[in-house]
Residue, then its C-alpha position, 0 to 999 in steps of 0.5 A: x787837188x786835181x784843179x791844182x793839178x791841171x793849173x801847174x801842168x800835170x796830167x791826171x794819170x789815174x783816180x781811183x778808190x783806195x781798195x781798187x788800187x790796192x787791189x790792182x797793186x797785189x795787195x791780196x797776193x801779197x797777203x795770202x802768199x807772203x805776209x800772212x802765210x810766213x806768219x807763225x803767231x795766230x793772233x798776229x796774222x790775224x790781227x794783220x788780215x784785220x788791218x788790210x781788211x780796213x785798208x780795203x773794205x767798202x764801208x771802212x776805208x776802202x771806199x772813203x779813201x781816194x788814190x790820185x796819179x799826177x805826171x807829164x807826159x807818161x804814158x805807160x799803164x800804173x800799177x794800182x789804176x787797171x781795175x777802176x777809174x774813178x770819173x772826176 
């Protein structure tokens, strides 16, 4: 993807795991002030806080999935790639 990137003049802006964006995005903020926590039914906050914990662990998800930025000529900080940069 990032060869066919470069070939139709994008810039890679950021290249990270699916956790660390996610992380850098405020997945965990929204989890525990919002989503989780306006939550009234137990088994489904609880099955919501299993879902993310796919979403973001290592040896789920987390780490298998990668989140790529492409662009021209931006460059302004991304939400989602300050926490980690993967090498390409």
């Amino acid at each position: 993807m990032a060869e066919a990137a470069d070939g139709a003049g994008l810039e890679i802006l950021g290249f990270t795991t699916q956790a660390a964006f996610l992380i850098g995005a405020g997945m965990e903020s929204l989890l525990t002030t919002e989503m989780l926590a306006a939550e009234d039914d137990a088994q489904r906050r609880a099955r919501l806080a299993g879902e993310a914990r796919r979403l973001m662990l290592p040896g789920e998800m987390g780490e298998i999935f990668k989140v790529i930025a492409l662009g021209r000529g931006y460059h302004e900080p991304l939400a989602g790639f300050g926490t980690q940069e993967l090498p390409l």
